[in-house]
C-alpha positions in Angstrom: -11.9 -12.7 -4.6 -14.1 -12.2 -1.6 -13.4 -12.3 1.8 -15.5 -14.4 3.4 -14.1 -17.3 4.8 -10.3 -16.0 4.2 -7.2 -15.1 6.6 -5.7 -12.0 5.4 -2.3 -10.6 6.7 -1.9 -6.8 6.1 0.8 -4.5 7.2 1.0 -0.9 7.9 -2.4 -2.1 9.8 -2.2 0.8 13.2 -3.3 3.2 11.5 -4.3 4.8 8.0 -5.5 2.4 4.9 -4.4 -0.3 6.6 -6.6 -0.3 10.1 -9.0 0.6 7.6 -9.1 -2.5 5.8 -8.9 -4.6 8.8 -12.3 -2.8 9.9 -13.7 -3.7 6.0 -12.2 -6.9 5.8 -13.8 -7.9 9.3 -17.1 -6.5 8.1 -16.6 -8.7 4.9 -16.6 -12.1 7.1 -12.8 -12.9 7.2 -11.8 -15.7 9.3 -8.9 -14.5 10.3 -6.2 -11.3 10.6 -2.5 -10.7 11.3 -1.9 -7.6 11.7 1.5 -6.0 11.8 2.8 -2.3 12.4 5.9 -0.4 13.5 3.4 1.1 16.0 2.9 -2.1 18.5 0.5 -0.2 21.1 -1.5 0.6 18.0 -2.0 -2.4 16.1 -2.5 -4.4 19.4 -5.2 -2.1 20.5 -7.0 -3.2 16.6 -6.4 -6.8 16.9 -8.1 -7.1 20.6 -11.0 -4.7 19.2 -11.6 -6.6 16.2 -11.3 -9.7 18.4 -14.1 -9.0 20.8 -16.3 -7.9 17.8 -15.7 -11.2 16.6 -13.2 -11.6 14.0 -10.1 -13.4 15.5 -7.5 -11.3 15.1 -3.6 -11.4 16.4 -1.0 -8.7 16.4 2.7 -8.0 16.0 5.4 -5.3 16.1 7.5 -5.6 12.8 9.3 -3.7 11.2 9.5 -4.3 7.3 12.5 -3.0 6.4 14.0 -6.1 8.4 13.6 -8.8 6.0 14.2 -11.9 8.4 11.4 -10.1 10.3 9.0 -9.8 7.8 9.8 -14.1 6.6 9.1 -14.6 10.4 5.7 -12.3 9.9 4.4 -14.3 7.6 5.6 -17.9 9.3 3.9 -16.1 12.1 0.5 -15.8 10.5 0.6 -19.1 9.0 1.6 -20.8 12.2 -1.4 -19.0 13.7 -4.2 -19.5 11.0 -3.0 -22.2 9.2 -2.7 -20.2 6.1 -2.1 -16.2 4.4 -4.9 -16.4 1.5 -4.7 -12.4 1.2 -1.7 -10.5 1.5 -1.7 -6.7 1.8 1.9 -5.2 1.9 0.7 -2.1 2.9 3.3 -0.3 4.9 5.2 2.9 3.1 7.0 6.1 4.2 7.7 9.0 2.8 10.4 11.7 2.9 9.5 14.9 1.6 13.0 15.4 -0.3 14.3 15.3 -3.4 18.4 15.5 -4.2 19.4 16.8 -0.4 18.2 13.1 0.9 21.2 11.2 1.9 22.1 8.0 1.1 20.3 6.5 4.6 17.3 8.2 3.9 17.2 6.3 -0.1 18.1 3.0 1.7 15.3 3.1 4.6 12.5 4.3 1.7 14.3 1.6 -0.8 13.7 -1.3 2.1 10.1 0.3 3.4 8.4 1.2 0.0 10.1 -2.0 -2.6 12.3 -4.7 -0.5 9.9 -4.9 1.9 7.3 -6.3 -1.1 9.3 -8.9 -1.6 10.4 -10.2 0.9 6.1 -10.4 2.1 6.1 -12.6 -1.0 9.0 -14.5 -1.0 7.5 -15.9 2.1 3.8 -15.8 1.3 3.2 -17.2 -2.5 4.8 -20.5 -2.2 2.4 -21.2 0.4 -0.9 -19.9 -2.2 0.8 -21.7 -5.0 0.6 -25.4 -3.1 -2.8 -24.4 -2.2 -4.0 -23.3 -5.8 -4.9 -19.4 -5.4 -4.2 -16.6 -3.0 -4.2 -12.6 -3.7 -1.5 -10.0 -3.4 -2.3 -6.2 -2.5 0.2 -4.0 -2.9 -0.3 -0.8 -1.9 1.7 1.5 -4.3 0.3 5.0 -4.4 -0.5 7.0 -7.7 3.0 8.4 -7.6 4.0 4.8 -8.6 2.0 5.7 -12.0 2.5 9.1 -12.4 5.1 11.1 -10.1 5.3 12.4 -6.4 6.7 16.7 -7.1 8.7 17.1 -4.2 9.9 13.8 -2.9 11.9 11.7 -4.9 13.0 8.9 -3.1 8.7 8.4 -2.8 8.5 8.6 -6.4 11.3 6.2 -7.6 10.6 3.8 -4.9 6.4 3.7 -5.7 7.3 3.3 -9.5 9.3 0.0 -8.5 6.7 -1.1 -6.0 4.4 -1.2 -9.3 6.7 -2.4 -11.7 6.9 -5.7 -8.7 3.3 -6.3 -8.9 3.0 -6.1 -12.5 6.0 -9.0 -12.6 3.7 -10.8 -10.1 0.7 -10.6 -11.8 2.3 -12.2 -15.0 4.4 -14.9 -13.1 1.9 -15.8 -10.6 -1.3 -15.4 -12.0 -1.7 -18.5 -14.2 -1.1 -20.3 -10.7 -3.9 -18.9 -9.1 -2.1 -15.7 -7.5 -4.5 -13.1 -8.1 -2.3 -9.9 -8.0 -3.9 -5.4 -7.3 -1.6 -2.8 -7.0 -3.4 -0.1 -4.9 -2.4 3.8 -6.0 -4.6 6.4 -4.2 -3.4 9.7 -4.0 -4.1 12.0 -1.5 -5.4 10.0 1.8 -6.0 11.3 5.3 -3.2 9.9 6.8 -0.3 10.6 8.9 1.7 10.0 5.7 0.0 12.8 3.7 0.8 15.2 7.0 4.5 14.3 6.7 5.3 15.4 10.2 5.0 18.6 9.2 1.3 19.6 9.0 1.0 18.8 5.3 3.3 22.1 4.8 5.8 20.2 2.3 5.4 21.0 -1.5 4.6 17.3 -1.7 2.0 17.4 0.6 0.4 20.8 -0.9 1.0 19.3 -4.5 -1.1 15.7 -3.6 -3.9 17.9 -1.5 -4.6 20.5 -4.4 -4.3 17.6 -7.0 -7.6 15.9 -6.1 -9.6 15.5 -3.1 -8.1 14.2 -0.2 -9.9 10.4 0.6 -10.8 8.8 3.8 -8.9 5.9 4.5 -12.4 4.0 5.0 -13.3 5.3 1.2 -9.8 3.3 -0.1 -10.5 0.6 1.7 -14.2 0.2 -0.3 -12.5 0.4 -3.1 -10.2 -2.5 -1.9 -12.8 -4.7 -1.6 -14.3 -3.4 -4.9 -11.6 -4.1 -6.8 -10.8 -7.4 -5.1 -14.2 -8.6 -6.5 -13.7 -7.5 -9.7 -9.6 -8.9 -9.5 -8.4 -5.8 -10.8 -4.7 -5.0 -10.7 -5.3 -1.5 -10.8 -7.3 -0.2 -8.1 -7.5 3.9 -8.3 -9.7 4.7 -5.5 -9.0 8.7 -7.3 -10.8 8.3 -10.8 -8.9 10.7 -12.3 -5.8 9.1 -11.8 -6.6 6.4 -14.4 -7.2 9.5 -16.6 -3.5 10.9 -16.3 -2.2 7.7 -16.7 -3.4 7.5 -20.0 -2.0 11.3 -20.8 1.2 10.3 -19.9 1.5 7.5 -22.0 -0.2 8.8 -25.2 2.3 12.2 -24.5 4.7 12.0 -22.1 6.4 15.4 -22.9 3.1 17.2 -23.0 2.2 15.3 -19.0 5.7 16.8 -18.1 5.3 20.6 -19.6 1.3 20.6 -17.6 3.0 19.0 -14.5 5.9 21.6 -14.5 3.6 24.0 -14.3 1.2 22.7 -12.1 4.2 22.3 -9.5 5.3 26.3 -10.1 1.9 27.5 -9.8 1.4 25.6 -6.2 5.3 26.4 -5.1 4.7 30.6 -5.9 0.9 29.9 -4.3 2.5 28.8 -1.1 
């Protein structure tokens, strides 16, 4: 799909990959963007700067984990532009724990990282259906392929974001719902930080993984693979690469990981 011409709604859009795609998508010719983020100052300050440059833009403070708020997101946008043609369910946390996080913790990353998916396309795809096409882009991370060392409730919750995409993909796409799931790994983002200055075992695995991206360079590969309608968009090359170890050995992906994770933890 290209973007010229379309309305695009994309959350987590304050900061991160998601102000970045605004930024490409306006460059791209989009007629339209609702923007949404936890952060209202933030995402208010995009849509009025996108605005003057010339792509109408409107904002609003949602949080996702609230799924009446995130059905009123979406009537939002379409009240506003007549239409959501492009859907970006962008917004994820993580948690940078494994078995000590509690059972709030599982439910806010369960809500966030999965629920929060569906409930954006519960309220979105009926609405590309009637109209004969639309496109879906979930942003999942690489951990939803291969594993997040260090943060479990990020792992699980990335794997099921996937395994929702794929299910759209195969029930939507002979309508016309065009579906990517977006799985970068390390990014330059508050997220990689994790409050802590990146000093988590998460945040030291992801940065000495691969090289850390710009949120800019995930974004091009947004539009990239929205041209080419792929469903997996792997702005890190090599993650395609692993993927395909782990399935062809997964015992022999979990010995090398093992390892990779004890050298990094005794490394500081």
């Amino acid at each position: 799909m290209e973007l010229d011409g379309k309305v695009a709604l994309i959350t987590g859009a304050g900061h991160g990959i998601g102000a970045a795609m605004a930024h490409r998508f306006a460059q791209e010719g989009a007629a339209g963007l609702f923007l949404v983020d936890l952060d209202g100052p933030a995402v208010d300050a995009l849509a009025s700067e996108l605005t003057t440059a010339g792509t109408p833009t409107a904002a609003q403070t949602v949080d996702v984990a609230d799924p009446d708020a995130v059905r009123e997101m979406v009537a939002s946008a379409q009240a506003r532009f007549g239409a959501v043609d492009v859907l970006c369910s962008n917004a994820g946390i993580g948690t940078a724990q494994g078995l000590d996080a509690d059972a709030a913790t599982w439910d806010r990353s369960w809500s966030v990282n999965v629920l929060a998916h569906v409930h954006a396309a519960e309220a979105a795809i009926p609405g590309m259906v009637e109209r004969g096409g639309g496109y879906v882009v979930a942003t999942c991370s690489a951990a939803g392929l291969l594993t997040m060392v260090g943060d479990a409730p990020y792992s699980v919750t990335k794997h099921a974001a996937v395994a929702f995409a794929e299910w759209l993909a195969v029930t939507y796409g002979p309508q016309g719902v065009r579906v990517s799931a977006l799985c970068p790994q390390g990014v330059a983002t508050a997220l990689l930080d994790g409050g802590d200055g990146g000093n988590s075992l998460s945040s030291r695995i992801v940065r000495s993984a691969a090289e850390v991206l710009q949120p800019e360079d995930v974004a091009q590969s947004v539009i990239d693979g929205m041209a080419e309608e792929r469903f997996l968009i792997l702005p890190h090359a090599q993650v395609a690469e692993h993927y395909r170890k782990k399935a062809a050995d997964p015992d022999r992906w979990i010995g090398a990981m093992q390892r990779f994770a004890a050298a990094i933890e005794d490394g500081g």
